[in-house]
C-alpha positions in Angstrom: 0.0 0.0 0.0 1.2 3.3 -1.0 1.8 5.3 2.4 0.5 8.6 0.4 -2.6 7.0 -0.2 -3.6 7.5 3.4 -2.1 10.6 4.2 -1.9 10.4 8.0 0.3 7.2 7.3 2.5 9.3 5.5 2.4 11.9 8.0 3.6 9.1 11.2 6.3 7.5 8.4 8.4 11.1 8.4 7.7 11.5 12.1 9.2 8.6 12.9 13.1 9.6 11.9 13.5 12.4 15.0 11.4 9.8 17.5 14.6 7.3 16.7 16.8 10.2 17.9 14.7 11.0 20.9 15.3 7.4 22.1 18.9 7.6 21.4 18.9 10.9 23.1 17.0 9.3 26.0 19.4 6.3 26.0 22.1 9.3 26.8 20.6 10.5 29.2 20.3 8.0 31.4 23.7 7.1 31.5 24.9 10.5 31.6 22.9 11.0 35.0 24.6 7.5 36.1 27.9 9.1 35.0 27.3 12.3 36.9 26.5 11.0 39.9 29.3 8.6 40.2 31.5 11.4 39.3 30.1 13.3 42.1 30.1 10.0 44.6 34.0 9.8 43.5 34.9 13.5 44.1 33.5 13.4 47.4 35.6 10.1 48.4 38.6 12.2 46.8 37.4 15.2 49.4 37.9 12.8 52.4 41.2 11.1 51.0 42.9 14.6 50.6 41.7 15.6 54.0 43.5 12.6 55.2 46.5 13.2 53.7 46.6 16.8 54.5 46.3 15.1 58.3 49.4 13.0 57.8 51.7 15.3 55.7 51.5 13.0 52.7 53.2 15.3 50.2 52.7 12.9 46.9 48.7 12.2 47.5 48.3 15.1 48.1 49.3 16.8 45.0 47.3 13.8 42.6 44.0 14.2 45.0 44.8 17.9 44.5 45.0 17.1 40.3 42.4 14.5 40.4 39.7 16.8 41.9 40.6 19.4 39.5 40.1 16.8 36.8 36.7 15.7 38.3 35.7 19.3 38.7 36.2 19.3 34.8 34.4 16.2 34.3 31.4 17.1 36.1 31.1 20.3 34.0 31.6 18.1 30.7 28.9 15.6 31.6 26.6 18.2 33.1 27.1 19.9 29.3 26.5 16.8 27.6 23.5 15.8 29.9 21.7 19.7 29.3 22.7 19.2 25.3 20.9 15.6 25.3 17.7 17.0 26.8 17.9 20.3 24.4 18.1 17.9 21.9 14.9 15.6 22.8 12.8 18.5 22.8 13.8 20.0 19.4 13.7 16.7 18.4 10.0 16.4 19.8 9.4 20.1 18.3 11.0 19.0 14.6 8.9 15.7 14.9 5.6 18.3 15.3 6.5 20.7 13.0 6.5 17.8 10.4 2.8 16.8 11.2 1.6 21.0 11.2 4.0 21.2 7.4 1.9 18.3 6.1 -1.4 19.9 7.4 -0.5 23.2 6.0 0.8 21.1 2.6 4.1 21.2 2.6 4.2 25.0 2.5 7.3 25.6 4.7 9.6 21.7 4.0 12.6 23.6 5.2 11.4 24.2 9.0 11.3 20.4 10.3 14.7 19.5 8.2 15.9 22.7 9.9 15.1 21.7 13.5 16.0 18.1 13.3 18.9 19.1 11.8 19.6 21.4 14.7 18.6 18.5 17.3 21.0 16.2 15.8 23.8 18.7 16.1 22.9 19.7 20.0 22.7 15.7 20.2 26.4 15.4 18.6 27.8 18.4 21.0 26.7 16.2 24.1 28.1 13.4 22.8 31.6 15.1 21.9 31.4 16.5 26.0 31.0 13.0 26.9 33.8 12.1 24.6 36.4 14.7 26.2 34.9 13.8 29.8 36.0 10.2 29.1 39.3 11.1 27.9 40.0 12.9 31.2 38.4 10.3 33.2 41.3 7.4 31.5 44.0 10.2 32.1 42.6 10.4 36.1 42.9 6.2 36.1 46.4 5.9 35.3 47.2 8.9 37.5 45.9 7.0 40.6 47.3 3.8 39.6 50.8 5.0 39.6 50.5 6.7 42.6 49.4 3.5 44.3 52.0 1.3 42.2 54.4 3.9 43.9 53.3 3.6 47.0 52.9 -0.1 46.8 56.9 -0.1 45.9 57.3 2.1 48.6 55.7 0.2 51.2 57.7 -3.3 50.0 60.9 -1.2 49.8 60.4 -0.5 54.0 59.3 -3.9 54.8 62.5 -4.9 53.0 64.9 -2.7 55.0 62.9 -3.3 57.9 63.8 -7.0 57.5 67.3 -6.8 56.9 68.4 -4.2 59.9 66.2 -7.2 62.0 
């Protein structure tokens, strides 16, 4: 069956190209919240490791708590960017899904307005994603920071046993 035959058919057929986007936006969402607030959960674990150290002088944690929270700081700002762009994006994808139906009602007098907004939409939905690209980025770089830091202080700890062992 021709889907211009029954015009509302036609109408749902084009609506349905920004309604895939608003899932995938929606599937974004979600994990971005889950991202954000284990970013937050982490940063405030940092907060209470740097407060210890600060208590026992420990110069080297310290400085990579010091870094790392600067980093999450970043990272919360990222994902909080990418989480407003996703929802920006849902609703001018929800507007460019309407804007189809009204063009079709008003026959196809103004084509250019829903291309234009789901055009739009799927560029807000692409700047989220490149925030949550450079927030992943700096989360990898944080990683490796705290492993070495432990890998040194894992050496450092072995190295006293050692010496501890031998003057015994």
């Amino acid at each position: 069956m021709n889907p211009t035959a029954i015009p509302g058919l036609g109408i749902i057929s084009t609506m349905i190209t920004p309604a895939v986007l608003i899932l995938a936006a929606g599937n974004l969402v979600t994990s971005t919240f889950t991202r954000l607030v284990r970013i937050s959960d982490r940063a405030r674990a940092m907060m209470g490791i740097l407060d210890a150290a600060r208590a026992r002088g420990d110069e080297a944690t310290i400085e990579l708590y010091t870094r790392l929270l600067h980093a999450y700081r970043r990272r919360s700002v990222l994902a909080e960017r990418a989480l407003s762009s996703y929802y920006l994006s849902i609703g001018l994808l929800v507007l460019a899904s309407l804007s189809i139906a009204a063009n079709r009602m008003l026959n196809d007098r103004f084509p250019w307005v829903p291309v234009g907004i789901t055009v739009i939409g799927a560029t807000v939905l692409l700047v989220g994603t490149v925030s949550l690209y450079l927030e992943t980025r700096i989360t990898a770089g944080a990683l490796r920071d705290e492993i070495e830091l432990h890998e040194r202080q894992s050496t450092e700890v072995s190295g006293n046993r050692q010496k501890s062992t031998e003057v015994d």
